[in-house]
N, CA, C and O atoms as CSV, one atom per row, in Angstrom:
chain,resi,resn,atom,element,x,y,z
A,1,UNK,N,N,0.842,-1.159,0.000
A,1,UNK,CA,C,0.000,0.000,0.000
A,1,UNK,C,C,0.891,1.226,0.000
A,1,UNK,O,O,2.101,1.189,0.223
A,2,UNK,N,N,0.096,2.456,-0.304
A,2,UNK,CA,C,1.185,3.612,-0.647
A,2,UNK,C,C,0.877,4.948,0.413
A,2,UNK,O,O,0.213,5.819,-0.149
A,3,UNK,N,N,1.120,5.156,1.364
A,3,UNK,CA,C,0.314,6.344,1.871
A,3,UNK,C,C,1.071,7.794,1.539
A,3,UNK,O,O,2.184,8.133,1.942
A,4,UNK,N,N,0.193,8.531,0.721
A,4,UNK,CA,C,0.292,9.834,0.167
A,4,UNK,C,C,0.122,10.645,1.192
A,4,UNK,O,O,-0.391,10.324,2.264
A,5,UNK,N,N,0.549,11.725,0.896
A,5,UNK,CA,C,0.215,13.025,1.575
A,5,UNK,C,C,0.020,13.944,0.223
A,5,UNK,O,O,0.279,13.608,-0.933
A,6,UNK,N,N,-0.436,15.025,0.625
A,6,UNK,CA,C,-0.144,16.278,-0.550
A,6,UNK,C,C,-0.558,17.428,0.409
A,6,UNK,O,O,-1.702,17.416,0.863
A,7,UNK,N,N,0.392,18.517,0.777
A,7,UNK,CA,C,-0.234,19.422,1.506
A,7,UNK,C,C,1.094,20.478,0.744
A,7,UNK,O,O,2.172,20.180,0.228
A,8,UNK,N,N,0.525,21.554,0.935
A,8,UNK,CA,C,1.599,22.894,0.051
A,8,UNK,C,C,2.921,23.129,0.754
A,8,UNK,O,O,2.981,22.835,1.948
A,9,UNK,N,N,3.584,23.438,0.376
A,9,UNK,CA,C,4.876,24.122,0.771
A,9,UNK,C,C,5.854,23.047,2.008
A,9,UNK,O,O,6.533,23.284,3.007
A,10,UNK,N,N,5.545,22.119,1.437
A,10,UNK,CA,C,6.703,20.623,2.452
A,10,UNK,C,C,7.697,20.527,2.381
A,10,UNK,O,O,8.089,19.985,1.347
A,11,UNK,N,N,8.826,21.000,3.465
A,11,UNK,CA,C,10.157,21.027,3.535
A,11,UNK,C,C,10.293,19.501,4.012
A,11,UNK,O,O,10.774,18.793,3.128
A,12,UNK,N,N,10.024,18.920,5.041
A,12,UNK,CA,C,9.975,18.059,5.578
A,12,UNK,C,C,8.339,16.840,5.690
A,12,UNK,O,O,7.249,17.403,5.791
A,13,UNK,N,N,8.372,15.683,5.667
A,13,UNK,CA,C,7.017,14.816,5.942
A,13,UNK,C,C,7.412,13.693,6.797
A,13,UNK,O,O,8.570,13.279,6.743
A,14,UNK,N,N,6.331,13.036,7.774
A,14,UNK,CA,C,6.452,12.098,8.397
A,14,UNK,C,C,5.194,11.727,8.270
A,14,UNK,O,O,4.308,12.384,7.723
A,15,UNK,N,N,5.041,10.128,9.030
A,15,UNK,CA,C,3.474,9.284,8.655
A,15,UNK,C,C,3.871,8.728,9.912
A,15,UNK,O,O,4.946,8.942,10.473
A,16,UNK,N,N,2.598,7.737,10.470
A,16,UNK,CA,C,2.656,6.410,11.184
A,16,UNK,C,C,1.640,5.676,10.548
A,16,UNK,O,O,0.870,6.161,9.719
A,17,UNK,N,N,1.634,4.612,10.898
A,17,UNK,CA,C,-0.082,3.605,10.073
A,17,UNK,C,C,0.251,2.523,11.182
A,17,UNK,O,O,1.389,2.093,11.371
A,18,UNK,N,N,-0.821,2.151,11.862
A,18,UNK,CA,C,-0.887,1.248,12.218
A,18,UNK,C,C,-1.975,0.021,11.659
A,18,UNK,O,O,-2.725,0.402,10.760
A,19,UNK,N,N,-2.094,-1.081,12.002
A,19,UNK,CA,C,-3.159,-1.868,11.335
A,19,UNK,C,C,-3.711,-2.818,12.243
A,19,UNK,O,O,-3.092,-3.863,12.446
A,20,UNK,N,N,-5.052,-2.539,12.950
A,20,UNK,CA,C,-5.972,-3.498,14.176
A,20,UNK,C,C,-7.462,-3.783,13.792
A,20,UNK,O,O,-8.376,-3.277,13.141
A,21,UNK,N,N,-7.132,-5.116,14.729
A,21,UNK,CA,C,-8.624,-5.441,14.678
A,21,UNK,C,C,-9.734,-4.209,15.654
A,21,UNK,O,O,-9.412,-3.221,16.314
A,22,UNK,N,N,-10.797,-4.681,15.427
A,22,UNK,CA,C,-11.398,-3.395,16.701
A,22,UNK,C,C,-11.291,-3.404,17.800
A,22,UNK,O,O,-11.566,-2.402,18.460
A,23,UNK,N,N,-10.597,-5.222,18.689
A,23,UNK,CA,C,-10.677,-4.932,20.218
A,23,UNK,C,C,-8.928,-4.155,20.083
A,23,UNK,O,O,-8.358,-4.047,21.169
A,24,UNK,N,N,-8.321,-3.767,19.118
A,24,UNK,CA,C,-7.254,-3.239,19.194
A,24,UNK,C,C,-5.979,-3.966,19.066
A,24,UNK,O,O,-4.870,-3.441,19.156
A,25,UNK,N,N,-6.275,-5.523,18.794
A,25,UNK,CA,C,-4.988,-6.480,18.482
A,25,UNK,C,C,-4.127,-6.183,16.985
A,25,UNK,O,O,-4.696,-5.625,16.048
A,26,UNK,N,N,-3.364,-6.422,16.943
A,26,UNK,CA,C,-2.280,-6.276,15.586
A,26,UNK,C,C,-3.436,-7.186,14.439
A,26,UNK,O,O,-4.192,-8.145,14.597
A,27,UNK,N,N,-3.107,-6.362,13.356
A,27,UNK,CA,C,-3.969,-7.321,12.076
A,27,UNK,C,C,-2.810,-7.169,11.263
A,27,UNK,O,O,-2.227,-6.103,11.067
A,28,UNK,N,N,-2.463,-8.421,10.740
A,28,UNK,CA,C,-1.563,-8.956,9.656
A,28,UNK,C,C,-0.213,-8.270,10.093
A,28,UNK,O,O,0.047,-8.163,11.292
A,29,UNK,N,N,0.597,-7.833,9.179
A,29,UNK,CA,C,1.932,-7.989,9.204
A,29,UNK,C,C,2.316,-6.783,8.467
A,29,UNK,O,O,2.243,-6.762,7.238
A,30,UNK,N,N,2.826,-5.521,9.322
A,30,UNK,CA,C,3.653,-4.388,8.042
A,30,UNK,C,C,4.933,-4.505,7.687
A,30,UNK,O,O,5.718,-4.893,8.552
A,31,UNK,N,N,5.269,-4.297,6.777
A,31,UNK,CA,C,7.063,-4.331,6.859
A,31,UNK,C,C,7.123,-3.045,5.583
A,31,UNK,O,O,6.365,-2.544,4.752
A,32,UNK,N,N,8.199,-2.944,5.941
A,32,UNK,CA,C,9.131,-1.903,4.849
A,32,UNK,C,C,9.269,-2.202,3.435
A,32,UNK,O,O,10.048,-3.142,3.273
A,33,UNK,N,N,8.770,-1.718,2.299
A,33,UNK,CA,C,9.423,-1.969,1.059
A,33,UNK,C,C,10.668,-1.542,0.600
A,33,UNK,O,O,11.193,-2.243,-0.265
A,34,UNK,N,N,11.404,-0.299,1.084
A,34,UNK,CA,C,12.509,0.534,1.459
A,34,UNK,C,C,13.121,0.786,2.349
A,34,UNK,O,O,12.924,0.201,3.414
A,35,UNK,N,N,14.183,1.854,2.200
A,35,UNK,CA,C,15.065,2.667,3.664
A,35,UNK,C,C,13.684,3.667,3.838
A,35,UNK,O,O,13.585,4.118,4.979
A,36,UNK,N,N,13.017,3.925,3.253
A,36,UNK,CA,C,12.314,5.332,3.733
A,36,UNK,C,C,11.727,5.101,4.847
A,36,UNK,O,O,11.981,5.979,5.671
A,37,UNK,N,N,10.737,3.919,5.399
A,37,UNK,CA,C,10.196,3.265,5.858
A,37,UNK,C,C,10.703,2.416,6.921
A,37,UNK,O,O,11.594,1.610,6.654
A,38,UNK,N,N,10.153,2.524,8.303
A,38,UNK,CA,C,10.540,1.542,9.505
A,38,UNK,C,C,9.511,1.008,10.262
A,38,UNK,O,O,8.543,1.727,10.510
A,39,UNK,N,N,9.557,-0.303,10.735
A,39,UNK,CA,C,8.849,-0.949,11.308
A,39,UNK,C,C,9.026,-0.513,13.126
A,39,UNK,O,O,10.206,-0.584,13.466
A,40,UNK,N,N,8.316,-0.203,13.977
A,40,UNK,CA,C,8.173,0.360,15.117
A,40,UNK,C,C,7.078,0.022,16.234
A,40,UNK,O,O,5.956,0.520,16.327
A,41,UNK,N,N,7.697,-0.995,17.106
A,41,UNK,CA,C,6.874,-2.041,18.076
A,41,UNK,C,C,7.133,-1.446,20.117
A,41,UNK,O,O,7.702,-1.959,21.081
A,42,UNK,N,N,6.415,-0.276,19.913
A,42,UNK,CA,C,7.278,0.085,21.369
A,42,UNK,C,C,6.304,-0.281,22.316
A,42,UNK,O,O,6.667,-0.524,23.467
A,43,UNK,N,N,4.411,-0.399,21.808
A,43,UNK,CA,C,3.435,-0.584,22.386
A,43,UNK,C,C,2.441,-2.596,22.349
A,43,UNK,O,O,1.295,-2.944,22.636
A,44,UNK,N,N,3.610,-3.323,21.873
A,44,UNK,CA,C,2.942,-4.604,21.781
A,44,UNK,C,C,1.824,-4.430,20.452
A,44,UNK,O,O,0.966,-5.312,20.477
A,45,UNK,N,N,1.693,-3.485,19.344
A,45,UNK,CA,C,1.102,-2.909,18.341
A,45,UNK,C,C,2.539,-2.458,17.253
A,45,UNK,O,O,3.243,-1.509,17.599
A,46,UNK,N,N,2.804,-3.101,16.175
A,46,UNK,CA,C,3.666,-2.958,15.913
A,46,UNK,C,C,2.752,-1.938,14.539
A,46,UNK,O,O,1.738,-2.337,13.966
A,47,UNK,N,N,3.429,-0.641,14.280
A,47,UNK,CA,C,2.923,0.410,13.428
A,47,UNK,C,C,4.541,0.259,12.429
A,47,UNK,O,O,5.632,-0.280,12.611
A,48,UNK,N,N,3.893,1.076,11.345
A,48,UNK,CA,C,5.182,1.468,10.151
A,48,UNK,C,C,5.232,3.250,10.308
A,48,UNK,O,O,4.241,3.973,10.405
A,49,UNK,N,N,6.690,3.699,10.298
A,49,UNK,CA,C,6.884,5.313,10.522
A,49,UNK,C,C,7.456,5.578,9.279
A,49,UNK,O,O,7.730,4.776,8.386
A,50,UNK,N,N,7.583,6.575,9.306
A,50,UNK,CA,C,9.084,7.430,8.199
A,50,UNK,C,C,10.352,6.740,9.074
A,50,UNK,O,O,10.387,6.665,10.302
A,51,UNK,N,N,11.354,6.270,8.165
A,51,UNK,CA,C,12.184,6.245,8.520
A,51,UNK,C,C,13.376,7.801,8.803
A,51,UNK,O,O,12.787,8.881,8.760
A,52,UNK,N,N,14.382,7.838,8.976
A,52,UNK,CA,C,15.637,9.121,9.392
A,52,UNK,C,C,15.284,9.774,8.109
A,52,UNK,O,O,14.698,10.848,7.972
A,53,UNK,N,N,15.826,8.784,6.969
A,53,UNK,CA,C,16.075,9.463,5.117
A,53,UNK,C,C,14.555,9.117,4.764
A,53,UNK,O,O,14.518,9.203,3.536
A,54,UNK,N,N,13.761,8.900,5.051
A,54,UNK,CA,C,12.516,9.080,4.257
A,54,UNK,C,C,11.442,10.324,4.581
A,54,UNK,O,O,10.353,10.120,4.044
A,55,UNK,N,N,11.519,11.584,5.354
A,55,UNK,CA,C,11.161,12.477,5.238
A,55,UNK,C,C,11.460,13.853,4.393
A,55,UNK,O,O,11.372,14.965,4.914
A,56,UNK,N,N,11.672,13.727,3.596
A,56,UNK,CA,C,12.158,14.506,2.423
A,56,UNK,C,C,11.211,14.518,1.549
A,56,UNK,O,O,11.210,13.394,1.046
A,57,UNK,N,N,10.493,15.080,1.134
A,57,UNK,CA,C,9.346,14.621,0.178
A,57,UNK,C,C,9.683,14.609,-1.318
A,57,UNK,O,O,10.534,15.279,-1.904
A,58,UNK,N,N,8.781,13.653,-1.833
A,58,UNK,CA,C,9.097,14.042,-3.322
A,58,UNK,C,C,9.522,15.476,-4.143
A,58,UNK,O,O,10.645,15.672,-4.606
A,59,UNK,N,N,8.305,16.503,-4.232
A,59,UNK,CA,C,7.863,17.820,-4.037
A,59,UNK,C,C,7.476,18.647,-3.060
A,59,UNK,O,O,6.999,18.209,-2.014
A,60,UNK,N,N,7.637,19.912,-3.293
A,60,UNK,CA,C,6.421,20.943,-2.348
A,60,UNK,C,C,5.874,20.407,-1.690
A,60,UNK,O,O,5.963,20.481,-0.464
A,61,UNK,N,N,4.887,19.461,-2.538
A,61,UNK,CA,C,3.273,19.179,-2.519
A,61,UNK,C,C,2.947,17.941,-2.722
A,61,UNK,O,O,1.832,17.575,-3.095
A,62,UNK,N,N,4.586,16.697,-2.324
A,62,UNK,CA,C,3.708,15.545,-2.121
A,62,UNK,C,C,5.162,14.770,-1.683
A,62,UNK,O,O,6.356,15.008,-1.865
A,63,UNK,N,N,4.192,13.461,-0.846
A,63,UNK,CA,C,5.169,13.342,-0.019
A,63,UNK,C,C,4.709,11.537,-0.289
A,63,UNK,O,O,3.498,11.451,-0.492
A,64,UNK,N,N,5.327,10.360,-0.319
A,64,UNK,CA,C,4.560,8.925,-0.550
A,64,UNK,C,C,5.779,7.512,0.348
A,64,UNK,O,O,7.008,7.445,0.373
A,65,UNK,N,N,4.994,6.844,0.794
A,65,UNK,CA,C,5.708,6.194,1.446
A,65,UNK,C,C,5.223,4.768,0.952
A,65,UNK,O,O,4.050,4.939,0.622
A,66,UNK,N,N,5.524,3.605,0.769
A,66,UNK,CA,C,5.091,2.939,0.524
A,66,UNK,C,C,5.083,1.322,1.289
A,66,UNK,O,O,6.160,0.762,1.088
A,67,UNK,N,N,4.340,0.683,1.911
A,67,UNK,CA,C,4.487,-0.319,3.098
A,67,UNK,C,C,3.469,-1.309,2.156
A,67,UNK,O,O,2.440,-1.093,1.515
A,68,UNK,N,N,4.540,-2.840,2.489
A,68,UNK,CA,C,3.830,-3.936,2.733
A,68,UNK,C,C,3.044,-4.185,3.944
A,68,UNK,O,O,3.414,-4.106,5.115
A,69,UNK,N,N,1.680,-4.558,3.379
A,69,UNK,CA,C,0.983,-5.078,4.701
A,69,UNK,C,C,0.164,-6.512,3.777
A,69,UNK,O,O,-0.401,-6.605,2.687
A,70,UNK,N,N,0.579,-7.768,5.246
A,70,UNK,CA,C,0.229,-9.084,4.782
A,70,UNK,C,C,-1.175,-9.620,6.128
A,70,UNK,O,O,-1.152,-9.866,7.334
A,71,UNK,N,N,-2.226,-9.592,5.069
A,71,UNK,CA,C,-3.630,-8.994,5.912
A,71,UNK,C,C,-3.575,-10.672,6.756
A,71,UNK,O,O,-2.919,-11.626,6.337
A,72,UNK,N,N,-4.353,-10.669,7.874
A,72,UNK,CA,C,-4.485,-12.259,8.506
A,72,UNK,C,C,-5.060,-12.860,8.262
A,72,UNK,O,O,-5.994,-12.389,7.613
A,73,UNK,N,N,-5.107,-14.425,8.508
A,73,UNK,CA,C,-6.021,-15.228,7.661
A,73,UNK,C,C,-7.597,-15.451,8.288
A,73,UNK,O,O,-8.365,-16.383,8.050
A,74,UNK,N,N,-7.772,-14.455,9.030
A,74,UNK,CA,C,-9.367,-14.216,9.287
A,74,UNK,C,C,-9.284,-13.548,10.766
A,74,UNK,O,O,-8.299,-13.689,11.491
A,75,UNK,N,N,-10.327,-12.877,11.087
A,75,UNK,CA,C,-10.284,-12.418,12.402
A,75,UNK,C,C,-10.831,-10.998,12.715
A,75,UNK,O,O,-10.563,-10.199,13.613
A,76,UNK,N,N,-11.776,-10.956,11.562
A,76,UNK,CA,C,-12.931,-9.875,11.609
A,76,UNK,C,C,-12.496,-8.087,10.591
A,76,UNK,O,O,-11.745,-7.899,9.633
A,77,UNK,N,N,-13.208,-7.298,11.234
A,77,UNK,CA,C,-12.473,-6.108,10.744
A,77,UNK,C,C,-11.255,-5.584,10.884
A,77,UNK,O,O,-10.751,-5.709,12.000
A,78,UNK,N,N,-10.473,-4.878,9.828
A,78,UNK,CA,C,-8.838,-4.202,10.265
A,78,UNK,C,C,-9.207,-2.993,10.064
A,78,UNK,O,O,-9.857,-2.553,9.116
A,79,UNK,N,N,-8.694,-2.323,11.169
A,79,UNK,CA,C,-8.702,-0.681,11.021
A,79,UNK,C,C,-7.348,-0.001,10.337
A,79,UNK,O,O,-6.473,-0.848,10.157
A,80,UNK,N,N,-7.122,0.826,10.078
A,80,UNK,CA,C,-6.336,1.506,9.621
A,80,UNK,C,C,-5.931,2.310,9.899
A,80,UNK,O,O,-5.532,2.896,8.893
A,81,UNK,N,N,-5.606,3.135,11.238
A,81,UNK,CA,C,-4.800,4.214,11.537
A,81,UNK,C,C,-3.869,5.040,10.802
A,81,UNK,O,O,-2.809,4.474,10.535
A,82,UNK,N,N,-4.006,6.369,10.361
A,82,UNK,CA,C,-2.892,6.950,9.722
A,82,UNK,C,C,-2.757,8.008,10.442
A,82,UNK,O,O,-3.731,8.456,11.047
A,83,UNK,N,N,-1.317,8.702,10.523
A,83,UNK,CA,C,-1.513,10.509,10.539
A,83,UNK,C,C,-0.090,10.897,10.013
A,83,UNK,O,O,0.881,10.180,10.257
A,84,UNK,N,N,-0.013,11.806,9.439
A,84,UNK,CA,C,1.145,12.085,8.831
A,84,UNK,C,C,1.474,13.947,9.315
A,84,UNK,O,O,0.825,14.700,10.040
A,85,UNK,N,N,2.629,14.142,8.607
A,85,UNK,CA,C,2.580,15.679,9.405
A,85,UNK,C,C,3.415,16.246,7.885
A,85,UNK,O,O,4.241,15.523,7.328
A,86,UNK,N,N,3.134,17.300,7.482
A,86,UNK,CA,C,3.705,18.572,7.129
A,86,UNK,C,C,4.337,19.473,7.562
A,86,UNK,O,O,3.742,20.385,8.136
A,87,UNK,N,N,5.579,19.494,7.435
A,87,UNK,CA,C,6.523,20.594,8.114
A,87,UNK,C,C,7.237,21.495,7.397
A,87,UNK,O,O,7.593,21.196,6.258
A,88,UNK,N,N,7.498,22.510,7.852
A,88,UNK,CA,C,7.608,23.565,7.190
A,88,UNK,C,C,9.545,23.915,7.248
A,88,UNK,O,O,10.184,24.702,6.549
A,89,UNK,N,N,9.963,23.129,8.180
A,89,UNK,CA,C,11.068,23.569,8.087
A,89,UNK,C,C,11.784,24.395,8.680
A,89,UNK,O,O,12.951,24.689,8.421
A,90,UNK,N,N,10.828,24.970,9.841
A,90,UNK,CA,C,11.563,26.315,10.705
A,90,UNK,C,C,11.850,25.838,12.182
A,90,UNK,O,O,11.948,26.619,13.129
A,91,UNK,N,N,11.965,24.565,12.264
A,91,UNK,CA,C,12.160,23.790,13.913
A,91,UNK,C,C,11.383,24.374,14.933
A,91,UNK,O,O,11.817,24.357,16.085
A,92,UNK,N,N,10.400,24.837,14.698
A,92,UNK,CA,C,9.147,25.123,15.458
A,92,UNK,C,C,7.870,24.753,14.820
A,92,UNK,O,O,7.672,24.828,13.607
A,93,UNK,N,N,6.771,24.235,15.940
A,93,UNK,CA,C,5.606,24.021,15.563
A,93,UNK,C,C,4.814,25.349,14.664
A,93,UNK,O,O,4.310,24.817,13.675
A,94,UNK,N,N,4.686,26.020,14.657
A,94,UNK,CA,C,4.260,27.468,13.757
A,94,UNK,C,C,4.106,26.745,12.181
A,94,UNK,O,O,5.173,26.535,11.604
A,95,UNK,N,N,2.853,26.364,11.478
A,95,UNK,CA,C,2.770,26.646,10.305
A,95,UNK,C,C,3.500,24.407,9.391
A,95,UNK,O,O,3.872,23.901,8.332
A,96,UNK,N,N,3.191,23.990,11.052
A,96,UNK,CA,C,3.040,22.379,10.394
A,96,UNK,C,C,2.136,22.189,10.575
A,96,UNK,O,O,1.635,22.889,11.455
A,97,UNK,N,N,0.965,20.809,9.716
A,97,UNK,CA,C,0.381,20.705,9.508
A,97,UNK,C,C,0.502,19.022,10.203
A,97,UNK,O,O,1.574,18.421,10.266
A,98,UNK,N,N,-0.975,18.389,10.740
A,98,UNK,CA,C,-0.673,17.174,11.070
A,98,UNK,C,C,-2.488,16.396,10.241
A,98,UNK,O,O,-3.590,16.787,10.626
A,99,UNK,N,N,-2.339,15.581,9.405
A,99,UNK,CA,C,-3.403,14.969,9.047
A,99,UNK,C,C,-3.716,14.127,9.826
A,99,UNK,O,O,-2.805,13.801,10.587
A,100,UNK,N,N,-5.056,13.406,10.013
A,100,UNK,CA,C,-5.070,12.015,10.300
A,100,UNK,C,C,-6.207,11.343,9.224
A,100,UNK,O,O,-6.926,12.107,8.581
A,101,UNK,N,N,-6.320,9.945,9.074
A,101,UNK,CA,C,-7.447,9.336,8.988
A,101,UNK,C,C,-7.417,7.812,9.368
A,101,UNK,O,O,-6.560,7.107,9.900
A,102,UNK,N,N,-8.982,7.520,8.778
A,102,UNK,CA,C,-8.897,5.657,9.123
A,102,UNK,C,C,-9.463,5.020,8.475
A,102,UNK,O,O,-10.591,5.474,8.286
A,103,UNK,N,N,-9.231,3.923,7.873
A,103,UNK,CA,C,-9.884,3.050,7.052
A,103,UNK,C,C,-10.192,1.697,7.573
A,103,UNK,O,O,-9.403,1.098,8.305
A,104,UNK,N,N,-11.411,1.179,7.174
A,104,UNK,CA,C,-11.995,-0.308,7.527
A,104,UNK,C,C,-12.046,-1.094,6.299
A,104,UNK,O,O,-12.457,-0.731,5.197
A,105,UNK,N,N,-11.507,-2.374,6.694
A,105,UNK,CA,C,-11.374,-3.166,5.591
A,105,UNK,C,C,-11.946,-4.401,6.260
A,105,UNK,O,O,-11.924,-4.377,7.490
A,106,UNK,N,N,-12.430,-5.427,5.702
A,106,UNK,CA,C,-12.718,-6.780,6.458
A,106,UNK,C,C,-11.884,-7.805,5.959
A,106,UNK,O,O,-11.743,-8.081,4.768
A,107,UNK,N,N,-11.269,-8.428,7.036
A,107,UNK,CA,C,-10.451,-9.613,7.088
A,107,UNK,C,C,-10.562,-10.460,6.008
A,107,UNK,O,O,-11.679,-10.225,5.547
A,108,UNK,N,N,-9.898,-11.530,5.179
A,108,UNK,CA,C,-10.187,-12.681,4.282
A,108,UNK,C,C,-11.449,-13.420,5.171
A,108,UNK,O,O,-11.700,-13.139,6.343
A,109,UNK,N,N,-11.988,-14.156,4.569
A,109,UNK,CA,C,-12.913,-15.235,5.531
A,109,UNK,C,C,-14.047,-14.581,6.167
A,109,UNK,O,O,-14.807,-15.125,6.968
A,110,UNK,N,N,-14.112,-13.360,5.755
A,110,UNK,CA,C,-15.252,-12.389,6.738
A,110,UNK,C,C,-15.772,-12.040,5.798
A,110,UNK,O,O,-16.732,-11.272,5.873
């Protein structure tokens, strides 16, 4: 999967995604397709971040990360956690931007 951003004037971008069922257990498996990309388990919920060299964005105005995720072989709905941030580049909060969203998908077998 690819998670985009596009927000104006991006010196800098970061993401997280995590992927759960609804009582909040891990669903399937993320890993890295690249260096841009790191796998990050500090909460027993293992999420995918920007890696050090993967906040640099493509453009201005867009920023793409791209993660394997290997869905489980049944076990109801997966949520989708995202939020990513827009930064501007001036090492202060002033004028970054932080998205979020979430997506539902249903398990194989469901």
């Amino acid at each position: 999967m690819v998670v985009t951003l596009h927000s104006d004037q991006m010196a800098a971008a970061g993401f997280q995604l995590s992927a759960r069922f609804d009582d909040g257990a891990p669903a399937g498996t993320l890993a890295p397709v690249d260096a841009r990309v790191a796998v990050v388990d500090s909460t027993g919920v293992p999420y995918v971040q920007h890696a050090p060299g993967g906040t640099i964005p493509e453009t201005s105005e867009l920023a793409r990360w791209t993660v394997e995720w290997v869905a489980p072989a049944s076990g109801g709905r997966v949520v989708f956690h995202a939020a990513a941030n827009s930064a501007n580049g001036d090492n202060s909060p002033f004028g970054d931007l932080i998205y979020t969203t979430e997506r539902t998908v249903a398990a194989p077998g469901n």
